[in-house]
LUMGU-229856 format. One record per residue (C-alpha): chain; x, y, z. Coordinates in steps of 0.1 Angstrom, whole numbers, plus 5000, padded with zeros to 4 digits. Layout:
{pt A, {X, Y, Z}}
...
***
This chain:
{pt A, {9016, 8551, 7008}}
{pt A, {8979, 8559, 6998}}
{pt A, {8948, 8578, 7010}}
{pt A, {8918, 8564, 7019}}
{pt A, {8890, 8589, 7031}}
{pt A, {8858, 8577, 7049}}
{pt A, {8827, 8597, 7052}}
{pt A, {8795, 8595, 7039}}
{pt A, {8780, 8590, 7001}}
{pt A, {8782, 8631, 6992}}
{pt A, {8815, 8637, 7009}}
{pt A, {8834, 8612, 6991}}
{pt A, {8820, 8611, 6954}}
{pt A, {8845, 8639, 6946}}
{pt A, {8877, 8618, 6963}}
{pt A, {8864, 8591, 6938}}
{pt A, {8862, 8613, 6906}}
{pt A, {8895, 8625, 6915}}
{pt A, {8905, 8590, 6915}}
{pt A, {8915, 8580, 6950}}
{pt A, {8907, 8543, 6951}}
{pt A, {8905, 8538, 6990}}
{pt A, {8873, 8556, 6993}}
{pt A, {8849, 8543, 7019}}
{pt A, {8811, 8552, 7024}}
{pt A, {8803, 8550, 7060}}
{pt A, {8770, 8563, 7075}}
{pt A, {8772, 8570, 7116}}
{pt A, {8765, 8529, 7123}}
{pt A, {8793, 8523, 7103}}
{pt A, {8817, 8549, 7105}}
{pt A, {8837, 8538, 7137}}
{pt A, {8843, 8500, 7124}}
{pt A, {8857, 8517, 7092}}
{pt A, {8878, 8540, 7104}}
{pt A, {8894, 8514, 7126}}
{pt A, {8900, 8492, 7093}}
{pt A, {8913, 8521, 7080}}
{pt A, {8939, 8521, 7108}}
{pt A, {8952, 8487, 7109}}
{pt A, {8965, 8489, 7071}}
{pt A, {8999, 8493, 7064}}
{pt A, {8991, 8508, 7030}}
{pt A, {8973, 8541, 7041}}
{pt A, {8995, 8568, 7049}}
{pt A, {8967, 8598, 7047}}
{pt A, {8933, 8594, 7063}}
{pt A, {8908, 8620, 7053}}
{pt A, {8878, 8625, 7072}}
{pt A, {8850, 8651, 7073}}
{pt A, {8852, 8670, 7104}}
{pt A, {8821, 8663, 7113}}
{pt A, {8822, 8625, 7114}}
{pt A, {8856, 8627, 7137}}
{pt A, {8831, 8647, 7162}}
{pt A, {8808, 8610, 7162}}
{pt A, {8834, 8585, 7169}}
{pt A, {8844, 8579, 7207}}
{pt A, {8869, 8597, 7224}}
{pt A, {8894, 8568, 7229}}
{pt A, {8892, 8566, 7191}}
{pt A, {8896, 8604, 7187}}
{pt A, {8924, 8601, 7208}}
{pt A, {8939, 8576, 7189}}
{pt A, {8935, 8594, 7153}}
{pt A, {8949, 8628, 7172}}
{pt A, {8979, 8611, 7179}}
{pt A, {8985, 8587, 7145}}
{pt A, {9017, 8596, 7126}}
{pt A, {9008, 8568, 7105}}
{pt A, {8980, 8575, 7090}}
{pt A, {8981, 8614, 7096}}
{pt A, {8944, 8620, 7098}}
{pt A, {8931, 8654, 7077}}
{pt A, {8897, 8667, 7085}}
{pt A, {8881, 8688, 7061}}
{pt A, {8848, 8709, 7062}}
{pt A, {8831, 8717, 7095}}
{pt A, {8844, 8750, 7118}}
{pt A, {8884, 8737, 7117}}
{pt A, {8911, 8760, 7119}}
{pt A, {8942, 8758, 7091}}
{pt A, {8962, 8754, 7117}}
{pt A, {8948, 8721, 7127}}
{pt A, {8962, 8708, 7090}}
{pt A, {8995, 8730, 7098}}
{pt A, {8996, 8706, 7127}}
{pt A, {8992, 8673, 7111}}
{pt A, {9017, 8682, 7087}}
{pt A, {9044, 8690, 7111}}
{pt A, {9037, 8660, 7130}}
{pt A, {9041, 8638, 7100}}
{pt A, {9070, 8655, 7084}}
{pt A, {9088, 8663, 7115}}
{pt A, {9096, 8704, 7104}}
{pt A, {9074, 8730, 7099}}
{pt A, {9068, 8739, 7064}}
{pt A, {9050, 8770, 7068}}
{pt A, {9085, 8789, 7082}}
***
């Protein structure tokens, strides 16, 4: 499995110097018909988004992403709790780690 993030040019220049190679720039006209790629491949088993650009994207695709196992979608930045990430993980994983 692999990560991809999507977000725009500033938010993902440090995914690419860490040397992530699914790294997709996305402005707002863009962002939904990425994200949606992002989704239908088998290869990505971590989507990373800025918490920001999850907030632009409809609610049926919100919905969607809330729900994924496969890719478990991360948000970073923006007013999230930990818990949110505490979340994910347990949804992925099946346990929670944190006890």
């Amino acid at each position: 499995m692999e990560l991809a993030v999507v977000g725009n040019g500033e938010f993902v220049t440090g995914f690419r110097l860490a040397g992530i190679r699914k790294v997709h720039e996305a402005n707002d006209n863009e962002l939904e018909s990425t994200v949606r790629s992002i989704l239908e491949d088998p290869k990505v088993g971590i989507l990373i988004m800025h918490e920001n650009d999850l907030k632009k994207l409809p609610e049926i695709l919100k919905l969607k992403l809330n729900e994924s196992v496969e890719p478990t979608v991360v948000t970073l930045g923006g007013t999230g709790e930990s818990s949110n990430l505490r979340d994910k993980i347990k949804q992925s994983v099946g346990v929670d780690l944190w006890k």
